[in-house]
Phi, psi and omega in degrees: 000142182249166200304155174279121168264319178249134130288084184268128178233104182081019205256155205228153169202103178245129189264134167297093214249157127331303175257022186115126159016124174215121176305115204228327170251136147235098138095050204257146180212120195225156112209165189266128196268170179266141161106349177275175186255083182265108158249139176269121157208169195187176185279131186332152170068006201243034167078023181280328195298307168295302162343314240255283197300326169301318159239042130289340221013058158266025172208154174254131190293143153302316198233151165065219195198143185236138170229157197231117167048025164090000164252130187287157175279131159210016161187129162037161146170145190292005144304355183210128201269149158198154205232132176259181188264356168255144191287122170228082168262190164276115191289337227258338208271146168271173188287359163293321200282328163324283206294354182264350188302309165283337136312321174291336161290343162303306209118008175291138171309144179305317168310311178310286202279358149306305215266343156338274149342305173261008158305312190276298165353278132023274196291325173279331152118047193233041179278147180073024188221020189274329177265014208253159166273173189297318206284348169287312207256133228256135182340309195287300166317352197256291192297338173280348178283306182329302209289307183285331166306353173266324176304317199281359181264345168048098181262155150258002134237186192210113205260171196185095204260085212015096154283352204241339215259345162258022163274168151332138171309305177316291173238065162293313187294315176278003181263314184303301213290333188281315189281036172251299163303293157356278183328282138339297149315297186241071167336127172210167151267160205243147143254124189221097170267162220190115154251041168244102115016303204253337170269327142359287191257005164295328212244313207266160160263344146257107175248142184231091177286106193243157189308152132346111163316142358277098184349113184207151190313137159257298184227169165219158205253147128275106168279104217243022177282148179271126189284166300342126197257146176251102183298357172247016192295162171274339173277351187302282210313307176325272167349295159359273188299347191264326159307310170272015198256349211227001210267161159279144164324119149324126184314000000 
């Protein structure tokens, strides 16, 4: 069996307002096996992003405790990788330079984190694009840059905050089917937050349907579809349908 790689225990998050408190997790315990593919999803607003930044540690829990590999969070770290849904690269940076970024902050040899680098490059389907700058480059190309730059830092998770949700529907589809094949390949474990249903049962071996704010577990999915997933197959649309049948309203 294989190991928890993420531990949420109880964790809770509550924000200090203008107006008062405002609860945004309530007491959710999770974990994560190493190497799976976990998706949270739930209706816009409803406090996945924030799960996401807490165990990045970019937000601090009010309540309980979150660990990584048997170390509690309490701040940042190159064990955890993570890609946002806006694109944040450095603009001034060519796509080498990106993906070369964290390593090179290490201290890594120049040679080393080049061929690193342009391994994952590669790997993203971005060979002959290594001088080109981000504003050269097409959304979808900007965001396979996020990925290999998360990759090259070689975290052992890797967090995904809908990285996919301001492309086109065309390459959206082809961003799943790639970061699968990725995936497939350079194992890691992943938390991938999603309000799209269909990237939802594309992508995870688990979905973790979560509530209304203030966030909290409604059911969770063990997905038994076999990959490459076909979005017209009949158990995907059963799933579908049994999913949305159980999700909360948009706020």
């Amino acid at each position: 069996m294989k190991e928890d790689m993420i531990i949420c225990d109880g964790l809770e998050k509550t924000f200090t307002t203008a107006r008062g408190p405002v609860h945004v997790i309530d007491s959710i315990s999770l974990k994560v096996k190493k190497n799976e593919f976990l998706v949270l999803f739930g209706p816009g607003q409803c406090g996945k992003s924030t799960i996401l930044n807490c165990l990045a540690g970019l937000e601090t829990a009010t309540e309980g405790s979150v660990t990584v590999n048997g170390e509690k969070v309490v701040k940042p770290g190159p064990d955890r990788g993570f890609v946002y849904q806006r694109i944040a690269l450095f603009p001034w940076l060519t796509v080498m330079g990106n993906v070369e970024y964290g390593p090179k902050v290490r201290g890594m040899p120049k040679k080393k984190r080049r061929e690193k680098a342009r391994y994952y490059i590669n790997l993203v389907g971005l060979e002959g694009f290594e001088h080109a700058f981000p504003s050269q480059l097409s959304g979808g190309m900007q965001q396979r840059v996020g990925i290999a730059r998360a990759y090259c830092n070689e975290p052992s998770v890797l967090l995904m905050d809908e990285p996919f949700g301001h492309l086109d529907a065309q390459t959206r589809y082809l961003m799943q089917e790639d970061l699968m094949k990725m995936w497939e390949k350079e194992k890691r474990t992943v938390v991938f937050v999603t309000n799209n249903i269909e990237e939802a049962i594309f992508l995870a071996d688990r979905i973790v349907v979560i509530t209304n704010c203030p966030a909290n577990i409604k059911k969770e999915y063990k997905i038994d579809i076999p990959r490459p997933r076909a979005y017209v197959a009949q158990e995907f649309l059963k799933l579908r349908q049994d999913i949305s049948s159980i999700v909360d309203s948009t706020l």
